[in-house]
Structure formats: structure tokens, C-alpha cells
PyMOL CGO cylinders between C-alpha atoms (Angstrom):
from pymol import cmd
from pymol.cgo import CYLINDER

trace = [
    CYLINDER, 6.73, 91.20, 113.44, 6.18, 95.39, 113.24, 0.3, 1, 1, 1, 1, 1, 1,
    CYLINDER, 6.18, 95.39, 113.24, 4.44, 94.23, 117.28, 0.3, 1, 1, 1, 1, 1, 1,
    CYLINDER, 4.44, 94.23, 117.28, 7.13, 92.39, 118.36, 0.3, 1, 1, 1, 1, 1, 1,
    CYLINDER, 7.13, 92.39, 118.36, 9.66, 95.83, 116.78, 0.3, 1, 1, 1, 1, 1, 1,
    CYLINDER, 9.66, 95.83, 116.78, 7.97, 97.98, 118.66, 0.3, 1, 1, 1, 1, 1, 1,
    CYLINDER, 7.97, 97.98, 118.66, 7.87, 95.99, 121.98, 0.3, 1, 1, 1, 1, 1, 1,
    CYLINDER, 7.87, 95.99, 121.98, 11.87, 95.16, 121.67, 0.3, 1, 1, 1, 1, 1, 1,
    CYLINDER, 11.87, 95.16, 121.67, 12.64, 99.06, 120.73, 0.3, 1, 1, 1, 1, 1, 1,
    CYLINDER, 12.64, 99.06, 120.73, 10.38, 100.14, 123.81, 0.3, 1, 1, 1, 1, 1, 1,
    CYLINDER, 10.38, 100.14, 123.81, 12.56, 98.10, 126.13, 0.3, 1, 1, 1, 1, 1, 1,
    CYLINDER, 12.56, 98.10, 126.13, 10.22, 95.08, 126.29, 0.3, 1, 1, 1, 1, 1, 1,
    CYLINDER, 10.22, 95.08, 126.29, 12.57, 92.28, 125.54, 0.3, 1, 1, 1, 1, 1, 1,
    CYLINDER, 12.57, 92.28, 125.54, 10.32, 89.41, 126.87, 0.3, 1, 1, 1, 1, 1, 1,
    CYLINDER, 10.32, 89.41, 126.87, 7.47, 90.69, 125.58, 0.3, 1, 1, 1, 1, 1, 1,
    CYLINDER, 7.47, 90.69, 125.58, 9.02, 91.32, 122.59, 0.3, 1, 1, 1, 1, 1, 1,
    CYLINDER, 9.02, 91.32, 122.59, 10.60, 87.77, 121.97, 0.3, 1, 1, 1, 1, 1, 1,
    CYLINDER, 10.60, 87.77, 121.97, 7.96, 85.91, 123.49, 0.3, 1, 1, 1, 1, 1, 1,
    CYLINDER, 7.96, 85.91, 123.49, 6.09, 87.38, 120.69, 0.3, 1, 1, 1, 1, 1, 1,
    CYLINDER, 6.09, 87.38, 120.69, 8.18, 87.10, 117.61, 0.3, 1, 1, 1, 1, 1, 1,
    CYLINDER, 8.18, 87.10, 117.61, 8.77, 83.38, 119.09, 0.3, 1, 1, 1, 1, 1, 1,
    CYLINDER, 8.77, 83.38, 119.09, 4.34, 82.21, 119.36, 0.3, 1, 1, 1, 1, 1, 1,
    CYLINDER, 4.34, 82.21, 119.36, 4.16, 84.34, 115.92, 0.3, 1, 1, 1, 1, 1, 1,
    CYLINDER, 4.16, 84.34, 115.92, 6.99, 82.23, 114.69, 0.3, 1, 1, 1, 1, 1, 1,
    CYLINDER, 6.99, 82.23, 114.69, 5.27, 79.10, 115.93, 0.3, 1, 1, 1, 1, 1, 1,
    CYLINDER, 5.27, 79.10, 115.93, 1.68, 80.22, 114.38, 0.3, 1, 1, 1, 1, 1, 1,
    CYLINDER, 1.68, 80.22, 114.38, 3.10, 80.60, 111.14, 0.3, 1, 1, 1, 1, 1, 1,
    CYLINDER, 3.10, 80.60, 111.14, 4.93, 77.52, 111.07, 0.3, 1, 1, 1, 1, 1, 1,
    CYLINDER, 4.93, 77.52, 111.07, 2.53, 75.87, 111.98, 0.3, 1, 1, 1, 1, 1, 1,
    CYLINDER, 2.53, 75.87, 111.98, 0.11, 77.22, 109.79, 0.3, 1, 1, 1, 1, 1, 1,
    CYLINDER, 0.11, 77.22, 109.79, 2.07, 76.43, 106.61, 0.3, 1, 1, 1, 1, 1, 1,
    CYLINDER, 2.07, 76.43, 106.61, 3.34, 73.82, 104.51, 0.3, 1, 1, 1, 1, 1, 1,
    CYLINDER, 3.34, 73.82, 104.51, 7.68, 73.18, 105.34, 0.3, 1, 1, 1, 1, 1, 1,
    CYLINDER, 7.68, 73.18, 105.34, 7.97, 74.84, 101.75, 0.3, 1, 1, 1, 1, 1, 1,
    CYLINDER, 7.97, 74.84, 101.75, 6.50, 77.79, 102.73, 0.3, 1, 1, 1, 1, 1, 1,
    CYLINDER, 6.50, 77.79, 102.73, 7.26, 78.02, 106.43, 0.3, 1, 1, 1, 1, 1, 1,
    CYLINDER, 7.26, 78.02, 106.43, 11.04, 77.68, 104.72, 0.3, 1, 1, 1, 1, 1, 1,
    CYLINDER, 11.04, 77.68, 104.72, 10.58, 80.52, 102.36, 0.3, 1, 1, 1, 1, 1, 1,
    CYLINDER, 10.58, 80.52, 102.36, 8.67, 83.03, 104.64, 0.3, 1, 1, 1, 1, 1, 1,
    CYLINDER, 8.67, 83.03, 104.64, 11.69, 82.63, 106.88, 0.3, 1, 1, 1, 1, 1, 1,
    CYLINDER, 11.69, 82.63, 106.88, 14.08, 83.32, 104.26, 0.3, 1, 1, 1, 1, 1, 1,
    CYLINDER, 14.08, 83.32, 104.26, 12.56, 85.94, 102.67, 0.3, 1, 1, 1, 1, 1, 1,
    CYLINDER, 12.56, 85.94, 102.67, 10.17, 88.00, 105.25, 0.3, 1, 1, 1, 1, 1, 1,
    CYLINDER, 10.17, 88.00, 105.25, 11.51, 87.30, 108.59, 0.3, 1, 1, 1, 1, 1, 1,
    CYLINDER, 11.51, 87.30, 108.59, 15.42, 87.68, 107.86, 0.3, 1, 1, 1, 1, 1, 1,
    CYLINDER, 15.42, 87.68, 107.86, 14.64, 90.81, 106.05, 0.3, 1, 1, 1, 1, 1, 1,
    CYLINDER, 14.64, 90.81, 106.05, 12.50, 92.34, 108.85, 0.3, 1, 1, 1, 1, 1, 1,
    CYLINDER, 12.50, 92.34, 108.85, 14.29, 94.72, 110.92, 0.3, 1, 1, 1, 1, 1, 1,
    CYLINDER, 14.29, 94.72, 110.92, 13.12, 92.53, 113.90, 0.3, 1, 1, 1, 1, 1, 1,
    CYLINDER, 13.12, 92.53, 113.90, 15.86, 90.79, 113.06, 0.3, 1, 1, 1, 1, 1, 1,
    CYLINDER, 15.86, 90.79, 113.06, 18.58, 92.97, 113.63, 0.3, 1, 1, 1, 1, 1, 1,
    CYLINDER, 18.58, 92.97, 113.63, 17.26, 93.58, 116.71, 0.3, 1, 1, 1, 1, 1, 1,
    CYLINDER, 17.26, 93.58, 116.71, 17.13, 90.12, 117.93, 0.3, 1, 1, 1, 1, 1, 1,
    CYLINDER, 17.13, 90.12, 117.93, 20.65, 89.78, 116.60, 0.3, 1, 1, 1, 1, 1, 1,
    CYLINDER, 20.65, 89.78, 116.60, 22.14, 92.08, 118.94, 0.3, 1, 1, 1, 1, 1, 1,
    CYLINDER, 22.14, 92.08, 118.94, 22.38, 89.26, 121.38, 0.3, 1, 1, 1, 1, 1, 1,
    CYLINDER, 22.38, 89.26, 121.38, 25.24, 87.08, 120.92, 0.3, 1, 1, 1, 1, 1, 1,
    CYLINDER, 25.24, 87.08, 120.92, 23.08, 83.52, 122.52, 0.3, 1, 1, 1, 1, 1, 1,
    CYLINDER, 23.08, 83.52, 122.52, 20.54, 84.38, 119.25, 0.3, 1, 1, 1, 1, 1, 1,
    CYLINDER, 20.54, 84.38, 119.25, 23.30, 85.45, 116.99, 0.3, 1, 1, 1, 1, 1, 1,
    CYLINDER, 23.30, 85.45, 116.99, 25.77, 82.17, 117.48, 0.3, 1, 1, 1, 1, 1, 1,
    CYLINDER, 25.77, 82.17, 117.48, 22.33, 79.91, 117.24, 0.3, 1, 1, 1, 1, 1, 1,
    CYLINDER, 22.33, 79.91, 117.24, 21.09, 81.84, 113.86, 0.3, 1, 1, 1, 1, 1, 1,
    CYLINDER, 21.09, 81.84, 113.86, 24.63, 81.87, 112.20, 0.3, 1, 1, 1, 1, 1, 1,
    CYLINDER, 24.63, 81.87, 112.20, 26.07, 78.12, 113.20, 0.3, 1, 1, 1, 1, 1, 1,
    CYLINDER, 26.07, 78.12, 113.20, 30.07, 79.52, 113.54, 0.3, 1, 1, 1, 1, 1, 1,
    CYLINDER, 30.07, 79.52, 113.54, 31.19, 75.80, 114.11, 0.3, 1, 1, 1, 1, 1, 1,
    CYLINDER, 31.19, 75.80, 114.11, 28.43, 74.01, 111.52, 0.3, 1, 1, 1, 1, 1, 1,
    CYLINDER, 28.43, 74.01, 111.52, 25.48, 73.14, 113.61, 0.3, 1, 1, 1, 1, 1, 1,
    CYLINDER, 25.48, 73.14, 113.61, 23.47, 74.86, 116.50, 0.3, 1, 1, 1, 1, 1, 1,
    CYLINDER, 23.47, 74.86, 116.50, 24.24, 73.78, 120.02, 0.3, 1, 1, 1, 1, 1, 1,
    CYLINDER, 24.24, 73.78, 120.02, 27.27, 73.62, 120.02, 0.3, 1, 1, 1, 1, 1, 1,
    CYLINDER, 27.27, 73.62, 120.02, 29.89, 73.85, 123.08, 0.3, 1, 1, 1, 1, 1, 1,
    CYLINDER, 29.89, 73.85, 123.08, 30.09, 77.84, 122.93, 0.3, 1, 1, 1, 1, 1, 1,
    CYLINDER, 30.09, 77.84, 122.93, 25.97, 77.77, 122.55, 0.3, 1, 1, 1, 1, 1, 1,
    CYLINDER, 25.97, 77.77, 122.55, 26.06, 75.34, 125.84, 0.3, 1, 1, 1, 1, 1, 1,
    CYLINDER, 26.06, 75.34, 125.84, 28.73, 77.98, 127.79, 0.3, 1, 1, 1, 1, 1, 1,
    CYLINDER, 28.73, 77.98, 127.79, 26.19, 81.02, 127.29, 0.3, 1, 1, 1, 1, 1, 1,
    CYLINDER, 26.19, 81.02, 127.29, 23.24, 78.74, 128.56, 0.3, 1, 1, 1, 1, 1, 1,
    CYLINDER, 23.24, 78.74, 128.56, 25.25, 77.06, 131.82, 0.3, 1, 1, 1, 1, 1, 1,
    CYLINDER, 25.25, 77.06, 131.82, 26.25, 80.63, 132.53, 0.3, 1, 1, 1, 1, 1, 1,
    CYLINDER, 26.25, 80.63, 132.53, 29.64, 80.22, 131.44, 0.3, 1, 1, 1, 1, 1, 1,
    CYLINDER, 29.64, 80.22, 131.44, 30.74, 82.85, 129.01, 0.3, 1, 1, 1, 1, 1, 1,
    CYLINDER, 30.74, 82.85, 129.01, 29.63, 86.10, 129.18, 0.3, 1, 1, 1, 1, 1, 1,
    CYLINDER, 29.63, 86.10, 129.18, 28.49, 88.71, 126.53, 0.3, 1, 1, 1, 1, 1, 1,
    CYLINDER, 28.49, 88.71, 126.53, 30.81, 91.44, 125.79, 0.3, 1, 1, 1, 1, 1, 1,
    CYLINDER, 30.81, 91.44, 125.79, 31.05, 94.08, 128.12, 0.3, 1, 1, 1, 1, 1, 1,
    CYLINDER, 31.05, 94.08, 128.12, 29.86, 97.05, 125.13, 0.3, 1, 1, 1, 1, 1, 1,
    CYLINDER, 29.86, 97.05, 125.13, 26.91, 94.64, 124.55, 0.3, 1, 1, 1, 1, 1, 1,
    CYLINDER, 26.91, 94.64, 124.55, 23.81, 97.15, 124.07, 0.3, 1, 1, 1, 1, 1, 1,
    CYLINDER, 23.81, 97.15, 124.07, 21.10, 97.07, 126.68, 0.3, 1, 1, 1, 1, 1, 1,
    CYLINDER, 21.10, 97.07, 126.68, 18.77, 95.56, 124.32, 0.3, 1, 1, 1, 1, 1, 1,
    CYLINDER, 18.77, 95.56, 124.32, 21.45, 92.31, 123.30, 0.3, 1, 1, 1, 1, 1, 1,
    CYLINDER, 21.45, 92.31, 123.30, 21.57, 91.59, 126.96, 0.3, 1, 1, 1, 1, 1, 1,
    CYLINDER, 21.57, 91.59, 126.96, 18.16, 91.76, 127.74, 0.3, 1, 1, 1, 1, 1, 1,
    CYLINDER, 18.16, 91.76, 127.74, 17.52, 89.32, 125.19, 0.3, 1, 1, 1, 1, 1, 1,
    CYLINDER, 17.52, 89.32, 125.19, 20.32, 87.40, 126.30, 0.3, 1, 1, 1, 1, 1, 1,
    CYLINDER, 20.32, 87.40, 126.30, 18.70, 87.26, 129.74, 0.3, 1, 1, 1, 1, 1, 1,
    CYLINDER, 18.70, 87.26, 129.74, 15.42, 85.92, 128.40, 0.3, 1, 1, 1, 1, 1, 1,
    CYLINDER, 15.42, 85.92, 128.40, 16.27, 83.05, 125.97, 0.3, 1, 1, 1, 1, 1, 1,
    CYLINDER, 16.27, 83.05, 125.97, 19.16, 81.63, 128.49, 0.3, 1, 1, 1, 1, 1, 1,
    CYLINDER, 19.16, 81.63, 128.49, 16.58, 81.73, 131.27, 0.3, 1, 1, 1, 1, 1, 1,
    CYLINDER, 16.58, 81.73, 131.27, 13.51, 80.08, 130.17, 0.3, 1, 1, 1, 1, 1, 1,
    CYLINDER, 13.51, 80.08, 130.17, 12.27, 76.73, 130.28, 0.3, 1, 1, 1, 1, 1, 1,
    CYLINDER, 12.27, 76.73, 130.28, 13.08, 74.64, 127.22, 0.3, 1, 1, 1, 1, 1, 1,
    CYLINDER, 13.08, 74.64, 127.22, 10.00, 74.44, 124.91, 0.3, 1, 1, 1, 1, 1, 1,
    CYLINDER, 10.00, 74.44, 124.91, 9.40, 71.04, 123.98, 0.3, 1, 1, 1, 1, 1, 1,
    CYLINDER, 9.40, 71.04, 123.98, 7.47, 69.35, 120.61, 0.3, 1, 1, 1, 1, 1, 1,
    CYLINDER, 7.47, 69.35, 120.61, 8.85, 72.30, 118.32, 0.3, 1, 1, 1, 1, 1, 1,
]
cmd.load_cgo(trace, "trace")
């Protein structure tokens, strides 16, 4: 996580998310649901890489579920290109932004 920091505060977004996202994977991976559950809880929400990653409003709206449930029809607008982030978004929000509604959907997660 302190990698993926460093990459996102140099201005590396997609380094910096891809990352956070194959450490993320490894871990979960690596560990019982219990524990996967708990490391997130605990370790990666109170990681300053998360704050970071927060700044952009795609990440933000997925992590924090406004209407109950991820994907929903504000999550879809962002991803067909159909709301935009705030014009007083910081650099870093938008750069994120860019990256996750521009790859390829990972499939088997």
C-alpha cells in the first residue's frame, strides 16, 4: 500500500491503482473471507491510500453505495461517459477517474 502512496502522490495514477488493485487481489486471495474481510476493514480503509483513491468520485460512489448497492444507475452514467466529475475535481481524482472508467472489465474476481 506505502508503493502504491507513493506512485499515486508522484502523479502515477495507473501505476498507482493498478497496484493497490493486483495487491488487493494477492491478499485476497491469499486469505481466508474472514480475514480478507478484516484486513480490509481495518488496514486498507485506514491507509492513507485510501484517501487518495477516494478523491475520485467513480471509486468514491462504488466504495460508499449512496443508493444501497454498487452499480447502480449514477455508477453506470460515470462509466458510459455520461456524467462528469466536478469541475474543482483535483488532478489526482480525475486521473483516477480516467483509469478505472477506461479499462477492460476484469473478470473471475
Amino acid at each position: 500500500m506505502n508503493n502504491a502512496q507513493a506512485m499515486l502522490l508522484s502523479g502515477n495514477a495507473k501505476a498507482g491503482m493498478d497496484h493497490v488493485i493486483l495487491g488487493m487481489r494477492e491478499i485476497r486471495n491469499r486469505y481466508h473471507t474472514t480475514e480478507w474481510k478484516e484486513f480490509a476493514r481495518t488496514t486498507f480503509l485506514n491507509h492513507p491510500v485510501t484517501q487518495l483513491i477516494h478523491q475520485c468520485p467513480f471509486t468514491y460512489h462504488s466504495f460508499s453505495k449512496p443508493r444501497g448497492y454498487a452499480g447502480d444507475a449514477e455508477l453506470l452514467d460515470f462509466i458510459y461517459g455520461f456524467k462528469q466529475p466536478a469541475q474543482n475535481l483535483e488532478p489526482l481524482g480525475r486521473e483516477i477517474l480516467e483509469h478505472r472508467v477506461n479499462i477492460a472489465i476484469p473478470i473471475g474476481l
